[in-house]
N, C-alpha and C positions, 0 to 999 in steps of 0.2 A: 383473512385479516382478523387478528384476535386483540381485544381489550389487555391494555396492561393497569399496572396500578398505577399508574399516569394519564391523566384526565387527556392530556394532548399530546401521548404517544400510545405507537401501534404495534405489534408484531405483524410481520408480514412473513408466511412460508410460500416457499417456491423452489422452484428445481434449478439452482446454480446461479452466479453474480449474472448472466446475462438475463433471463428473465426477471431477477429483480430487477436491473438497470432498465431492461425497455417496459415495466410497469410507471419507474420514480422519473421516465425522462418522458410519457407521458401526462404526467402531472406537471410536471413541469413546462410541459409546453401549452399546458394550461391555465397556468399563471401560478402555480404553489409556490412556495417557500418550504423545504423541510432539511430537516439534518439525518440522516443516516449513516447510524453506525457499524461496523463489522458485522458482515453476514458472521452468521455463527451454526451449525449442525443442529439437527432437532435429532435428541437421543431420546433411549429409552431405558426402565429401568427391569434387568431380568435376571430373576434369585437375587433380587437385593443389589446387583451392581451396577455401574451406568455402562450402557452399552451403545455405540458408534455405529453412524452406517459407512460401509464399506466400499469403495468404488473400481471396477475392474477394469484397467484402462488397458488398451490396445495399441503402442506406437509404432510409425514407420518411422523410421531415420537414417540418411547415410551412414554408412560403417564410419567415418570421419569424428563424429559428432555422438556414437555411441556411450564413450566414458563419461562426457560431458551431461548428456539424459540420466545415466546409472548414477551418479554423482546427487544428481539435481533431484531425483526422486526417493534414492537412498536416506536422505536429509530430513525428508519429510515422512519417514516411519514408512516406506513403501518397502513392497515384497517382489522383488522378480518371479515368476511362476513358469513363464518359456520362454525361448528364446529360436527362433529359427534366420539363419546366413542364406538367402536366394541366390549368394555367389554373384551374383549381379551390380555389389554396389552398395547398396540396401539390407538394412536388420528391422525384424521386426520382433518385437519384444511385447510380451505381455504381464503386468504387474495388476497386486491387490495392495490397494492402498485405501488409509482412512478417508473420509468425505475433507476433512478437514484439511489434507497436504494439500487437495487442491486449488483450495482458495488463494486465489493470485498466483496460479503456477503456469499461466495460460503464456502470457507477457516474458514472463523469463523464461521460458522452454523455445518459444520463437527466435530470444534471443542468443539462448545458446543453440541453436541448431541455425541459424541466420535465416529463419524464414524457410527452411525445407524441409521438418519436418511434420509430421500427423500424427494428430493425438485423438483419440475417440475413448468415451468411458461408458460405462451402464452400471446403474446398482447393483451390488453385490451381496444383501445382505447386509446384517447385525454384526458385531465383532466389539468384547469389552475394551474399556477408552484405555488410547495408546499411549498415554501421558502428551506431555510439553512438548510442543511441536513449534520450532521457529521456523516462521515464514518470511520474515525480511530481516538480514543482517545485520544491515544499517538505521542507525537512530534520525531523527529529523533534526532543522531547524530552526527556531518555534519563535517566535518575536513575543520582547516581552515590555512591549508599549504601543499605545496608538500613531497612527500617524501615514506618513506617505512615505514609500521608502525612494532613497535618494542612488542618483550612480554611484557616487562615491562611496556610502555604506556596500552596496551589491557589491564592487571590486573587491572589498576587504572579504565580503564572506565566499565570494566562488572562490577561493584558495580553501575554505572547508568542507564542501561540499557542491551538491547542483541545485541551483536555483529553480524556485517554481514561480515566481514571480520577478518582472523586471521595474524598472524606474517608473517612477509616478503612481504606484499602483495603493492603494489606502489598506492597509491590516490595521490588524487592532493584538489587543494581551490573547497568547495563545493560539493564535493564527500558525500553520506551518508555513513555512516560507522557502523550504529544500532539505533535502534529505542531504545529512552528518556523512559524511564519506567516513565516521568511524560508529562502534556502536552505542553509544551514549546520546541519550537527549540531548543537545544545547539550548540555551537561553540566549538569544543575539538581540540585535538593535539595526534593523536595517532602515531606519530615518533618519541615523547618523548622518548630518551635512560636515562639511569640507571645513576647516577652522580657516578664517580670512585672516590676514596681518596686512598693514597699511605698508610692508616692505615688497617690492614684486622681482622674484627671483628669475633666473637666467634658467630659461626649458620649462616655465611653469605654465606655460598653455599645450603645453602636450596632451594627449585624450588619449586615452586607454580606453580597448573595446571591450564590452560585455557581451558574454554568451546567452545565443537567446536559452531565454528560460525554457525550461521542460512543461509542456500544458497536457494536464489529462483530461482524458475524455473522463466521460462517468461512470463506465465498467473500469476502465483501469484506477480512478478514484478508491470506489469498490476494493481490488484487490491491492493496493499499496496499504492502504490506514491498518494499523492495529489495532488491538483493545479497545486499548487506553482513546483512541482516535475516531472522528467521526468527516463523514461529508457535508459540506454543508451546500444545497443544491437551489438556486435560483433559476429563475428565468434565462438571464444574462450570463450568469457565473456557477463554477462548482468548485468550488474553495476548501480547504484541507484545515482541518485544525482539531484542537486535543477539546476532547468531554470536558477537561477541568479547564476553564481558561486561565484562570491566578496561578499563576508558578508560585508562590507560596504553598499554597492546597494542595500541587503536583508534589512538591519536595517534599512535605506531611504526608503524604500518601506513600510515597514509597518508602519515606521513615518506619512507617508502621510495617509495609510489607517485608521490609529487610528483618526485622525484630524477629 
């Protein structure tokens, strides 16, 4: 644990989202309150340039699900290095990829392979940084008022996206509230209530079902958040929300980064 220039934040190094999660879920079952942000690689600098550590993973996967792995690690600046057919059924494949592709790749590789395939990695070494690396597709979205959100706002927003939160539940400015089924931030309003009129229409007690929300644990908290993104981790609750909480200050920020 290392001093930042923040009187009440920490670095913390460790060997992958899972040892950090079961240090901060720890603390947390000890009563903290802390926000953490994006695990991020500790690099180094050699002949002057920044240099990445490396990770040499090892996959088993049915031959089915093959393209789908190639696909999914291709993305993230990985190197295929072998490749052996047991004729069995079964590939197993061995790539060099940056430390960085694998954060949060743990959850979607399950997903693409439905739960059968194995992944194993060990460090590899140094290797200079392999540029811009996207890790998640999809943008969030981000509530931009206090309040409690209502059924009738959730209805309107699960047609953009998957909720991470259902009815009754209190956010505030800059909370996530489900991830953008496109790639763009939104700004929503999910404490929208129902507008009343004193006329009562014909089919107007009808109820529409909401899907239950998606709830993550705190490794997968961990690998969804971006950057820009942090965890924010209680007792009770581990809740998703942006560094900047004013979407004002968000849309200035990337005013400036576009320039």
């Amino acid at each position: 644990m290392l001093n930042t220039e923040r009187p009440d934040a920490w670095e913390v190094q460790g060997r992958g989202e899972l040892q950090l999660a079961i240090l901060i879920e720890t603390m947390r079952r000890e009563g903290f309150e802390l926000t953490v942000g994006k695990p991020q690689v500790v690099t180094k600098i050699v002949d002057g340039k920044i240099h990445e550590p490396l990770e040499h993973v090892t996959i088993d996967v049915p031959e089915e699900f093959f393209g789908n792995v190639t696909t999914l690690l291709a993305t993230r600046k990985g190197t295929m290095v072998d490749m052996v057919n047991h004729g069995t059924g079964w590939v197993r494949m061995e790539w060099r990829i940056p430390a960085r592709g694998l954060v949060g790749i743990r959850t979607e590789f399950m997903t693409e392979t439905r739960g059968a395939g194995i992944m194993h990695s060990n460090f590899d070494g140094y290797a200079p940084w392999f540029g811009d690396i996207r890790l998640r597709q999809n943008g969030v979205l981000v509530a931009d008022r206090r309040g409690y959100t209502t059924g009738n706002a959730l209805i309107d927003l699960e047609q953009r996206g998957v909720l991470f939160v259902g009815p009754g539940v209190e956010v505030y400015e800059g909370m996530i509230v489900g991830e953008n089924s496109r790639q763009e931030e939104m700004n929503v309003n999910p404490t929208k209530e129902k507008k009343l009129t004193n006329m009562r229409a014909s089919g107007s007690d009808n109820t529409e079902r909401i899907s239950p929300p998606t709830i993550f644990s705190l490794e997968q908290a961990l690998e969804f958040i971006a950057d820009d993104e942090a965890a924010e981790v209680t007792p009770k609750s581990v809740r998703l929300r942006k560094v900047t909480l004013d979407q004002a200050s968000r849309a200035r920020g990337r005013k400036k980064i576009s320039v």
